[in-house]
C-alpha positions as CSV (number, residue, x, y, z in Angstrom):
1,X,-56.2,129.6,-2.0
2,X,-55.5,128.4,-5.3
3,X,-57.9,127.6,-8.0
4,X,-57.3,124.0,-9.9
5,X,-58.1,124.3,-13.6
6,X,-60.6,122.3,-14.4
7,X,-60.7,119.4,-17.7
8,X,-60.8,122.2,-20.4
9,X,-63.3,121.8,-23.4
10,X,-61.6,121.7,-26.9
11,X,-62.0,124.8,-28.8
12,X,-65.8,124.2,-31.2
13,X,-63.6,126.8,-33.4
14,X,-61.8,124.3,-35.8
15,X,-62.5,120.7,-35.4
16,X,-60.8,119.8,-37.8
17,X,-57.3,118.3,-38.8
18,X,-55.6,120.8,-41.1
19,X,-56.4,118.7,-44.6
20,X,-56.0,120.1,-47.7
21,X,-57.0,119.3,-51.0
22,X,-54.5,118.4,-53.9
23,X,-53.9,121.7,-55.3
24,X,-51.6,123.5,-57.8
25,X,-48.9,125.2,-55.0
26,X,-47.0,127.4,-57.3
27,X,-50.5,128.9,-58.6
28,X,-51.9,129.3,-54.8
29,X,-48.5,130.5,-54.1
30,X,-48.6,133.3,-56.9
31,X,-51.5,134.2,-55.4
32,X,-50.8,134.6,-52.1
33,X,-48.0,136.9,-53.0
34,X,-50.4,138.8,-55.0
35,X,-52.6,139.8,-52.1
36,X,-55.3,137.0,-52.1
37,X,-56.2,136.8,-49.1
38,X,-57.9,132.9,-49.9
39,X,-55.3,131.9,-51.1
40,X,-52.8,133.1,-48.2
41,X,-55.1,130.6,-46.4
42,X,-55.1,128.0,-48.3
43,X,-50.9,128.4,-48.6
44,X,-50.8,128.4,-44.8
45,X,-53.0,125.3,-44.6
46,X,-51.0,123.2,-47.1
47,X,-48.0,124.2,-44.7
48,X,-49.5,123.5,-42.1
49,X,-50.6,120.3,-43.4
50,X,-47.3,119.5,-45.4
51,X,-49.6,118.7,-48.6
52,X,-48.4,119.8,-52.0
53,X,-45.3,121.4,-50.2
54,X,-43.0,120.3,-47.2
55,X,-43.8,121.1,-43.9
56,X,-43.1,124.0,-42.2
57,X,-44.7,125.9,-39.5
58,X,-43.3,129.1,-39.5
59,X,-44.7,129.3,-43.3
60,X,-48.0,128.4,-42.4
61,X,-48.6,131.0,-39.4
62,X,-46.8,133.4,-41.7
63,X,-49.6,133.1,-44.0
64,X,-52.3,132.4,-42.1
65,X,-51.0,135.7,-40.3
66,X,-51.3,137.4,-43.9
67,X,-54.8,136.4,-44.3
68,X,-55.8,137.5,-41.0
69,X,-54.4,140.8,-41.3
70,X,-56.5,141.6,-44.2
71,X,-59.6,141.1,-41.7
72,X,-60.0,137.0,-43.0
73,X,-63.2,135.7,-40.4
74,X,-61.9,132.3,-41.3
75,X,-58.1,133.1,-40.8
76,X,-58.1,135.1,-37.8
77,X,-60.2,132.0,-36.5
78,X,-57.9,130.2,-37.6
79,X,-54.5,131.8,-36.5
80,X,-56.6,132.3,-32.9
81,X,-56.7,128.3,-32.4
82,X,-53.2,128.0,-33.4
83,X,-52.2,130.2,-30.7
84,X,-54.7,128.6,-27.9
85,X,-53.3,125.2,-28.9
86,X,-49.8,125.7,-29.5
87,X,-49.4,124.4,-33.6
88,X,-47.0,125.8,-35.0
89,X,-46.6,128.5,-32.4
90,X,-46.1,128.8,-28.7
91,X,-49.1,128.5,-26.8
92,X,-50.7,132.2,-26.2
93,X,-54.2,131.8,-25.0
94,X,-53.8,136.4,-24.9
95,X,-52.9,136.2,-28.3
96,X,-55.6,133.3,-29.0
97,X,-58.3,136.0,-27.4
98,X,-57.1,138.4,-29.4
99,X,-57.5,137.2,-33.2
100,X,-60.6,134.9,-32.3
101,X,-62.4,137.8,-31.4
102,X,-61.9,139.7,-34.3
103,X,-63.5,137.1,-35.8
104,X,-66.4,136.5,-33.7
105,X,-67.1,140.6,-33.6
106,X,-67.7,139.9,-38.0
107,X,-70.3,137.3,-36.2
108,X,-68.4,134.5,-37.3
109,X,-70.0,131.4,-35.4
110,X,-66.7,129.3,-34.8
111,X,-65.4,131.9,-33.7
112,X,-67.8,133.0,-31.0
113,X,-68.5,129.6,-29.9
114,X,-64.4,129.0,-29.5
115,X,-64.6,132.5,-27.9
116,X,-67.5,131.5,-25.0
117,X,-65.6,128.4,-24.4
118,X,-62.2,130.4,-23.7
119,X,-64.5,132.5,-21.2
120,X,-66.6,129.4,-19.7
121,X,-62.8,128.2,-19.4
122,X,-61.3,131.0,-18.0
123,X,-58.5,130.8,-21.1
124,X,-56.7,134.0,-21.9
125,X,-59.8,135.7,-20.3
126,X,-61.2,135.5,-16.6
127,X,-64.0,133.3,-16.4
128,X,-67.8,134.8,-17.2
129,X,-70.5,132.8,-17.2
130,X,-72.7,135.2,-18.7
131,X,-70.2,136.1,-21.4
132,X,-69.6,132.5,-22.3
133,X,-73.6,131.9,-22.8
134,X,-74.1,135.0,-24.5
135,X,-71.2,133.6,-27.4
136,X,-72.5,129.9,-27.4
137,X,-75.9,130.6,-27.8
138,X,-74.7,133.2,-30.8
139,X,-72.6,130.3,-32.4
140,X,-75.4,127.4,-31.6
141,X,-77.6,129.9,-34.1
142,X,-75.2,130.0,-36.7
143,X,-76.2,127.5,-40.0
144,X,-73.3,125.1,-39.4
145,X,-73.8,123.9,-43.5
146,X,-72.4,127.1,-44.6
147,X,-69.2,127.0,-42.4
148,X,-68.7,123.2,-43.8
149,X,-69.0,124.7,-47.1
150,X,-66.7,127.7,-46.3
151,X,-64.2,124.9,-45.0
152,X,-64.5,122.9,-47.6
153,X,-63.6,125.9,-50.3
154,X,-60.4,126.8,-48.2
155,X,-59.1,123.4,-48.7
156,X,-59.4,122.3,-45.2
157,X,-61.3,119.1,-44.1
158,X,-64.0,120.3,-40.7
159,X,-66.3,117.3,-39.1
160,X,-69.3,117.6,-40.0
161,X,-70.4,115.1,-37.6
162,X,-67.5,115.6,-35.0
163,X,-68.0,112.6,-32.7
164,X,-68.0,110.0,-35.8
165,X,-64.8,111.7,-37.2
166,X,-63.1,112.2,-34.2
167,X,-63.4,108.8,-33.2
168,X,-62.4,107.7,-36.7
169,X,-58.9,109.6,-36.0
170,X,-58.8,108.7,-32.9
171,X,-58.8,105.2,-33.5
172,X,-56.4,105.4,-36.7
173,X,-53.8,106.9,-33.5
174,X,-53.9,110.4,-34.7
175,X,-53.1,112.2,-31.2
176,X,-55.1,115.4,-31.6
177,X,-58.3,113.2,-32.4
178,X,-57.6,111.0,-29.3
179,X,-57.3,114.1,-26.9
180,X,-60.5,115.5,-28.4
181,X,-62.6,112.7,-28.1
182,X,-61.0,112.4,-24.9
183,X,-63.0,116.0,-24.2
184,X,-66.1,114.5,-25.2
185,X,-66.0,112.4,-22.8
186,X,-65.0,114.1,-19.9
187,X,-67.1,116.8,-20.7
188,X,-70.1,114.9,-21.7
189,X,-69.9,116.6,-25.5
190,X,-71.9,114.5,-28.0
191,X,-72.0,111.8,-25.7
192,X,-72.6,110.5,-22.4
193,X,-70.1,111.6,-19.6
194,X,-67.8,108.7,-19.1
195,X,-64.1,109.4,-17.2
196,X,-63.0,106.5,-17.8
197,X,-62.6,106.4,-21.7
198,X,-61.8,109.9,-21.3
199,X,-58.7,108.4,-19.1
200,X,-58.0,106.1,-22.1
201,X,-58.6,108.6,-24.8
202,X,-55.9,111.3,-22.7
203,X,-53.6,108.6,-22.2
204,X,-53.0,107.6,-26.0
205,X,-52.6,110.9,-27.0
206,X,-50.3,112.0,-23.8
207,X,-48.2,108.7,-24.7
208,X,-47.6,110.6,-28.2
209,X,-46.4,113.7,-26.6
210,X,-49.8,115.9,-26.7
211,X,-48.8,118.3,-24.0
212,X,-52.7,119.2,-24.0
213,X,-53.6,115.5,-23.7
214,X,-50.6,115.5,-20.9
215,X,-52.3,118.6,-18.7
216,X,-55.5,117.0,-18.9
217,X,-54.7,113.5,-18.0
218,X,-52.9,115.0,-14.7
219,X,-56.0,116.8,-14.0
220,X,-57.9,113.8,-14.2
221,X,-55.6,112.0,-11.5
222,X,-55.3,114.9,-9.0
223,X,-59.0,115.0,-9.3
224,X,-59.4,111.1,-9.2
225,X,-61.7,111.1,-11.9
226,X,-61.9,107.6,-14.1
227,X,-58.8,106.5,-12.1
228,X,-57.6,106.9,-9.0
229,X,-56.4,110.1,-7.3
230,X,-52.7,110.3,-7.5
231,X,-51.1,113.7,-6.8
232,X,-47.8,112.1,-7.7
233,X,-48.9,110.9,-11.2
234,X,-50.4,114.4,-11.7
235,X,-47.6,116.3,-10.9
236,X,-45.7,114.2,-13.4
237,X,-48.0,114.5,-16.1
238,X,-48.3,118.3,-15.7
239,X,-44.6,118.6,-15.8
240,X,-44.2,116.9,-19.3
241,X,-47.5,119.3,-20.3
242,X,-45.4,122.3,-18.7
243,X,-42.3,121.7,-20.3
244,X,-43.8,122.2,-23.4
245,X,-45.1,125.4,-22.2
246,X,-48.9,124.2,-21.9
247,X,-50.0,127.6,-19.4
248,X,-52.4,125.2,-17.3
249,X,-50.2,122.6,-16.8
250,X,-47.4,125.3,-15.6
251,X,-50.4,127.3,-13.3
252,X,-51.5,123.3,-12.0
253,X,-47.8,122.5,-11.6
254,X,-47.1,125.6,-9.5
255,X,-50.4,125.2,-7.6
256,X,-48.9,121.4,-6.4
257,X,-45.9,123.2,-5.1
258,X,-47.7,125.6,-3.1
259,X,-50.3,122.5,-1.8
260,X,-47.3,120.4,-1.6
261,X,-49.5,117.5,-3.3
262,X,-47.6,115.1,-4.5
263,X,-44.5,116.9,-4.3
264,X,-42.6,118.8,-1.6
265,X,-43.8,122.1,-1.1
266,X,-41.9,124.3,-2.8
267,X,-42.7,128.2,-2.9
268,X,-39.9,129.2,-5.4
269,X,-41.1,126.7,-7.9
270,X,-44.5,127.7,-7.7
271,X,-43.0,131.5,-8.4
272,X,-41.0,129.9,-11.2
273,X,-44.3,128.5,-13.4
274,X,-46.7,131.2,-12.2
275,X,-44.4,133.3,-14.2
276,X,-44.0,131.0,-16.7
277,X,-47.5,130.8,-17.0
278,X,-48.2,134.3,-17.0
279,X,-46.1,135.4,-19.7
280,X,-49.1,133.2,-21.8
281,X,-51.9,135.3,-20.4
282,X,-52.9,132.5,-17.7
283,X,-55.5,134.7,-15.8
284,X,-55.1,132.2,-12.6
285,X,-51.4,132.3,-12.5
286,X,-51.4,136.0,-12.4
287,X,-54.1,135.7,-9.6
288,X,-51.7,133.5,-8.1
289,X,-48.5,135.6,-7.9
290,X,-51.1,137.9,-6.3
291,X,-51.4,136.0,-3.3
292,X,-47.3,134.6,-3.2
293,X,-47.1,138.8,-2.9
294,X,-49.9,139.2,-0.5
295,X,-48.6,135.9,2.0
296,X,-44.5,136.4,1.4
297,X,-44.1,132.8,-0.2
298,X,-41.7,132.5,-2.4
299,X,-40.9,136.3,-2.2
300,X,-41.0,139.2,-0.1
301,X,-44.1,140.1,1.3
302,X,-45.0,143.0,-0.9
303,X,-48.8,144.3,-0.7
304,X,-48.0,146.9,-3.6
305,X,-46.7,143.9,-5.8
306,X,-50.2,142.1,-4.9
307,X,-52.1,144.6,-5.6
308,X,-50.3,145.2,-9.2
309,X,-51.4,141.7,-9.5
310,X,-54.6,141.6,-8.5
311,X,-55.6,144.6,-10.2
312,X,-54.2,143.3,-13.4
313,X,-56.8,140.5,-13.2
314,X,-59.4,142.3,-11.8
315,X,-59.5,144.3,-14.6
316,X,-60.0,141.6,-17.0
317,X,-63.6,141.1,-14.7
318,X,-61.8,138.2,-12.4
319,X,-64.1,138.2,-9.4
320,X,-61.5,136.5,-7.1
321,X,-59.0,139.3,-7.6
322,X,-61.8,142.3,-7.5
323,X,-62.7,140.5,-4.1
324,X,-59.4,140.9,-2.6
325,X,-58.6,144.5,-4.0
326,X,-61.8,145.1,-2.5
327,X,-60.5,144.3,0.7
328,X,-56.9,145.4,0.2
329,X,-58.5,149.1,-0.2
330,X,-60.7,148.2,2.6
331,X,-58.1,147.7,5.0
332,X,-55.3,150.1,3.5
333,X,-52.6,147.0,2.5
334,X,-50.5,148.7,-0.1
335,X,-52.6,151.5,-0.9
336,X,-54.2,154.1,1.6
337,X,-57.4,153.0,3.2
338,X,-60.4,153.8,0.6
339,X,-63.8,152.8,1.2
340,X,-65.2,154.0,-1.9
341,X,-62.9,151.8,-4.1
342,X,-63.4,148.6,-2.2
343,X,-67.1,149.1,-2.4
344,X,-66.5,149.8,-6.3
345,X,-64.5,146.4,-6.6
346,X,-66.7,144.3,-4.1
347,X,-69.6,145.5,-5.7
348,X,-67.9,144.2,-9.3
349,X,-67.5,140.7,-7.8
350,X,-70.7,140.8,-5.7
351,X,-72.6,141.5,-9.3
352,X,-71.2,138.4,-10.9
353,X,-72.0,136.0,-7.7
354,X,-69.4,135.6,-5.7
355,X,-71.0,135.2,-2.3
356,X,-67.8,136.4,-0.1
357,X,-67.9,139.8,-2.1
358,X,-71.9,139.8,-1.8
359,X,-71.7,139.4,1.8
360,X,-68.8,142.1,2.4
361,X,-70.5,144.6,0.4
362,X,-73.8,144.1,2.6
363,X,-71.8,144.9,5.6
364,X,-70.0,147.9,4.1
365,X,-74.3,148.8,3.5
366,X,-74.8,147.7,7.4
367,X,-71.8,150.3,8.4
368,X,-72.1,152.9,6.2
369,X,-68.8,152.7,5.0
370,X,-67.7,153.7,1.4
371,X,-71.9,154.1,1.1
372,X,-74.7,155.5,2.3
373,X,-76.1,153.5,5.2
374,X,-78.9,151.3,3.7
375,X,-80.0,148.4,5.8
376,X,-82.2,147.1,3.2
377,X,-79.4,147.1,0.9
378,X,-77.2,145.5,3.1
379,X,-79.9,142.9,3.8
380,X,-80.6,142.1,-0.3
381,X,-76.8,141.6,-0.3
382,X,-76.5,139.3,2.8
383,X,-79.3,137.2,1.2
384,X,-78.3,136.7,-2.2
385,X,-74.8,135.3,-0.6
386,X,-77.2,133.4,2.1
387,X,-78.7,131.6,-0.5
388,X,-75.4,130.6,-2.4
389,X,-74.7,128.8,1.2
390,X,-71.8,131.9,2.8
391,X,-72.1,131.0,6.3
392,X,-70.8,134.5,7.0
393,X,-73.9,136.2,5.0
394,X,-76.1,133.6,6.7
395,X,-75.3,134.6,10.0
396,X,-75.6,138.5,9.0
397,X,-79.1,137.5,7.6
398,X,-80.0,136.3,10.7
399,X,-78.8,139.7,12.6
400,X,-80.8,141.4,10.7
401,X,-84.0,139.3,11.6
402,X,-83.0,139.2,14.9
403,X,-82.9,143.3,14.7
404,X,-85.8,143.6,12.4
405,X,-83.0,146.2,10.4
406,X,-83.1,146.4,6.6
407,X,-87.0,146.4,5.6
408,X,-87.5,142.5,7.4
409,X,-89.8,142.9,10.6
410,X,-88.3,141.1,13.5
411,X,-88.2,137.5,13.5
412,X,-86.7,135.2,16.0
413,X,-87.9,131.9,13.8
414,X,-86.1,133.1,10.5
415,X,-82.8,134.4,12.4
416,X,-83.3,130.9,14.1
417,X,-83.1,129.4,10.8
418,X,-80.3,131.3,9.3
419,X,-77.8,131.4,12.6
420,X,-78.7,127.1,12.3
421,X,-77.6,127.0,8.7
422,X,-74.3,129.0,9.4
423,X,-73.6,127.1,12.6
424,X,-73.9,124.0,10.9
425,X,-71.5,124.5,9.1
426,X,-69.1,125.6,11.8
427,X,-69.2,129.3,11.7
428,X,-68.4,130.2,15.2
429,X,-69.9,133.2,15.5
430,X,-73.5,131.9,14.2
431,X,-72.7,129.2,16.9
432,X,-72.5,131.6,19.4
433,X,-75.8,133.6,18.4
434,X,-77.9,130.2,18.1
435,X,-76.4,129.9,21.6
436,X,-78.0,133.0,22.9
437,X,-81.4,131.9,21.1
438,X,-81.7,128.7,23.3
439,X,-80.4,130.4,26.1
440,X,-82.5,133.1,25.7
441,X,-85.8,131.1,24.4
442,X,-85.6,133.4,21.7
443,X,-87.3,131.5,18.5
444,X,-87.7,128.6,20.2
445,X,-88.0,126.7,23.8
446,X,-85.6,127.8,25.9
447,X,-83.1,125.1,26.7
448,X,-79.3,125.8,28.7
449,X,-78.3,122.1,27.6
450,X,-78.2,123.4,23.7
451,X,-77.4,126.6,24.8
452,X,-74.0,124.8,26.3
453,X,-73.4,122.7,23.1
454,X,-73.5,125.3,20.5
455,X,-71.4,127.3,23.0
456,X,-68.9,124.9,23.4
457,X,-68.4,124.5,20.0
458,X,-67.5,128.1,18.9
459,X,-65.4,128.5,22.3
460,X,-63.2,125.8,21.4
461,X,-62.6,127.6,18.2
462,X,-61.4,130.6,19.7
463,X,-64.6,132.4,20.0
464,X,-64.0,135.0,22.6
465,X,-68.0,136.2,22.9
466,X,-68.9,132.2,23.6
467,X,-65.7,131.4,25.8
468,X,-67.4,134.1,27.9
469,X,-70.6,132.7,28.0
470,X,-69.9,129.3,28.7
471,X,-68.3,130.6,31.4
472,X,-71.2,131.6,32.8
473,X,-73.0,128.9,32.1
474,X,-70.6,126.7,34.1
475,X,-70.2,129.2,37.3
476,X,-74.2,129.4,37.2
477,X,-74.5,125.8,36.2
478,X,-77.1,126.4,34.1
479,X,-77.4,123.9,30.9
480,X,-73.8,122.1,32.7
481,X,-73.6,120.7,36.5
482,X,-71.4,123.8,38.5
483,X,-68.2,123.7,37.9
484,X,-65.5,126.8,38.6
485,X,-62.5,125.8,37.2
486,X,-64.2,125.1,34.0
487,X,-66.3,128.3,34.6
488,X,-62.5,130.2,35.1
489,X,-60.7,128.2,32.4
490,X,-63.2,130.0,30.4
491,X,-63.2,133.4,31.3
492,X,-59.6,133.6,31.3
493,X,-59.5,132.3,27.5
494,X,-61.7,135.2,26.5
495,X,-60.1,137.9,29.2
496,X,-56.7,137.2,27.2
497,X,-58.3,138.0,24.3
498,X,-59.1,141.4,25.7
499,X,-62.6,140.8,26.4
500,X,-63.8,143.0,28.5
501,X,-67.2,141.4,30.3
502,X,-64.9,138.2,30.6
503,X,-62.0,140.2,32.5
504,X,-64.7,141.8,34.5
505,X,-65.9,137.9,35.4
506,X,-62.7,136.5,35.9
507,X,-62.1,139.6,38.3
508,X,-65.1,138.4,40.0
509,X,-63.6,134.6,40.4
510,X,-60.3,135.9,41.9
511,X,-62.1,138.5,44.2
512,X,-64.1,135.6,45.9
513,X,-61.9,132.4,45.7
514,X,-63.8,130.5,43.3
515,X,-62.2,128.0,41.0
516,X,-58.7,130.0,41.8
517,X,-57.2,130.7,45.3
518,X,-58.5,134.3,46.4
519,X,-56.1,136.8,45.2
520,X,-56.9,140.6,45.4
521,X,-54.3,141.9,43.6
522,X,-55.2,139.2,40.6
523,X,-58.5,140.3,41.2
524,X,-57.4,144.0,41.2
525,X,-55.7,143.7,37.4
526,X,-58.4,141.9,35.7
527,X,-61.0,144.6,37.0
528,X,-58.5,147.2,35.9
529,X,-58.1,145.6,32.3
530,X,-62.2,145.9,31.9
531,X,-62.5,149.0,33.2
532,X,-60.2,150.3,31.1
533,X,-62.1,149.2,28.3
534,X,-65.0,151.4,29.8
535,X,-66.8,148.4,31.7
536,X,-68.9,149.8,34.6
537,X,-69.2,146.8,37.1
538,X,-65.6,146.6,37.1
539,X,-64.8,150.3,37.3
540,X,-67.1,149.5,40.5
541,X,-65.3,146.7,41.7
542,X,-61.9,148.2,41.6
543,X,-63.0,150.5,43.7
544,X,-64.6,148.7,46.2
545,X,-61.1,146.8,46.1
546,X,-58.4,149.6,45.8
547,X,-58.1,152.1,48.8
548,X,-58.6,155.9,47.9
């Protein structure tokens, strides 16, 4: 239900400790005042820094603010990381969005390599692959000399060679160096994956108070990577992080309450740091408050509220929430049934990969709902979700084969193959149709035996088509030794279910005595239920049975 964040990678915006050189502050300062926009920079760095000049934060995003204002690349960078890492400011991964991509529109390469991590990340932005390719590749082109010598003539000290100089900082216990090269490690940046010293790395820097090094280290234990998995340690680390008002350590920290891992579950506390997590732009905490809307936890059970949510997200290209107003609109929660829109929104998630949205939108194709009825459509979309492993699509694939619908010519073999791959992975109703195959010889030998196994298994999960037909297989003994009890344990399982050639059989059972004592007027109501239902052999039976 809920989405974990994932080890995040450190902004490749400014890696670098805010340094400055020794500089005259009442000239920079004069400056400053005067409008220069380099020098409202450099003042905000030495703030920042607390060189030349005592520390203060508020001065340094003051001026940094200045410079960015005044359309400053380098500053609107600048203030941008600020916001996504909390110095000297509360952590605001919307506002972090907001000024780094001023500067990466002006083609600045920090910036649009900070800005594809934030969407590879899903920070302040939903996640987009695409997106987050597009910016890195952009940056990755960028002549990394210049922005050294650009740093260099703000007064502020960037890595030339990152790994050497983070582990230099690291080492001399500077906390932001030790969460960074932490990064590396976990993420494999520079050097060779290893979660272990990235577990060391988070650890120092979390023992110094880094709410970021904090967040990440939890991560690292609910995911048992480099230590053991420990949702108790997790839940411990994210709620230092979150008290500092990290946004993924408050979206992970609500997500444990609703799991209940390593805490009680707890649905008002997971209200209380979605929202606290949202009010930073957390894209997955909004998604989240969706679905506490959509299910009643925490709160009322409020579709409108969910879809406010969801549509707020959606809009931001979040392929989970364009799914589910896709299917709020398809089955009129909170908003009057629309096929149109929830082909619209499944069709947005469906074109970014999300396999559940793919296969949906084939079958709004198959049905001609919201669309014009297009079989091979439908079919391209079951396929491309297929492929991606959606048992769902994988059984609707093999419909199609089995139908020869949708520009494939009939083909027992593939829908064979496609019903096997869903049913393997316990989709009941590709059970049931690999059932009918072997039962059938359909695609391959005939044989009752598997026929009974794959039957039994979607039964016992509630599948009313194969409850049915292991029925039959048992009154027929065919593939099973004869057995009516089990045969009418079967057919009243599906008959309760209100299916009608199961009510119809389990008529039959009561009619002539077999595996229940004989009882007409038993009999009598099955054959009534079916008929109801339009069956033919029991409208036939009831009135053999009832007197004119």
């Amino acid at each position: 239900m809920f989405r974990a964040i994932r080890v995040c990678v450190g902004l490749v915006a400014i890696c670098f400790a805010v340094m400055v050189q020794a500089q005259d502050f009442d000239a920079v300062k004069r400056a400053a005042e005067q409008g220069d926009v380099e020098a409202q920079l450099k003042l905000g760095a030495m703030y920042s820094s607390g060189k030349g000049v005592a520390q203060d934060h508020a001065e340094a995003m003051k001026w940094v603010r200045k410079a960015a204002e005044q359309g400053h690349a380098f500053a609107q960078n600048y203030l941008g990381t600020m916001y996504a890492s909390g110095q000297s400011v509360a952590q605001d991964y919307t506002e972090a969005v907001k000024w780094i991509r001023k500067a990466a529109e002006q083609g600045f390469g920090m910036a649009q390599g900070s800005l594809g991590w934030m969407y590879a990340r899903g920070e302040g932005v939903a996640i987009n692959d695409a997106e987050a390719a597009r910016l890195l590749r952009l940056s990755a082109e960028k002549q990394q000399s210049i922005l050294v010598e650009m740093a260099k003539d703000y007064g502020l000290a960037l890595d030339d060679e990152t790994l050497e100089l983070t582990r230099g900082g690291a080492e001399k216990g500077h906390a932001i160096q030790q969460y960074k090269l932490g990064l590396l490690y976990a993420n494999g940046e520079g050097v060779e994956r290893n979660d272990i010293e990235a577990v060391k790395w988070f650890r120092l820097a979390a023992e110094q108070g880094d709410a970021s090094a904090q967040s990440n280290l939890g991560i690292m234990y609910a995911e048992g990577r480099g230590v053991a998995q420990d949702y108790a340690e997790a839940v411990k680390l994210y709620r230092l992080a979150a008290e500092q008002g990290n946004a993924k350590a408050q979206y992970n920290l609500g997500a444990m309450y609703a799991e209940g891992r390593g805490v009680t579950k707890n649905d008002a506390e997971t209200i209380k740091w979605f929202h606290k997590a949202t009010e930073k732009g957390n894209v997955n905490a909004q998604f989240g408050l969706g679905v506490m809307c959509y299910y009643g936890r925490g709160v009322s059970k409020d579709y409108k509220e969910a879809m406010s949510w969801f549509r707020k997200v959606a809009e931001q290209g979040f392929s989970d929430a364009q799914y589910n107003l896709g299917l709020m609109y398809a089955n009129g929660e909170g908003v009057e049934r629309n096929d149109i829109e929830a082909v619209k929104w499944f069709r947005m998630a469906a074109e970014q990969g999300y396999s559940d949205a793919q296969n949906k939108l084939g079958v709004m194709y198959a049905e001609g709902e919201g669309v014009a009825q297009d079989y091979a459509e439908a079919v391209k979309w079951y396929r491309l979700a297929a492929e991606q492993g959606n048992a769902n699509a994988q059984n609707n694939l093999g419909i199609m084969y089995d139908a020869g619908r949708g520009g494939v010519a009939q083909d027992y073999t593939e829908s064979m193959k496609w019903f096997r791959l869903a049913a393997e992975q316990g989709f009941s109703d590709a059970q049931y149709n690999l059932g009918v195959m072997y039962a059938e010889g359909e695609g391959v030998a005939q044989d009752y035996a598997e026929a009974v196994k794959w039957y039994h298994l979607a039964a016992e999960q509630g599948n009313a088509k194969a409850q049915n037909n292991l029925g039959v297989m048992y009154a027929e003994g065919e593939g099973v030794a004869r057995n009516d009890m089990e045969a009418t344990k079967w057919f009243r399982a599906s008959a309760e279910q209100g299916f009608s050639d199961a009510q119809n059989n389990l008529g039959t059972m009561y009619s002539a005595g077999r595996g229940v004592a004989q009882n007409n007027a038993e009999a009598i109501k099955w054959f009534r239920l079916a008929a109801e239902q339009g069956h033919e052999n029991a409208r036939n039976a009831l009135k053999k049975l009832v007197a004119p």
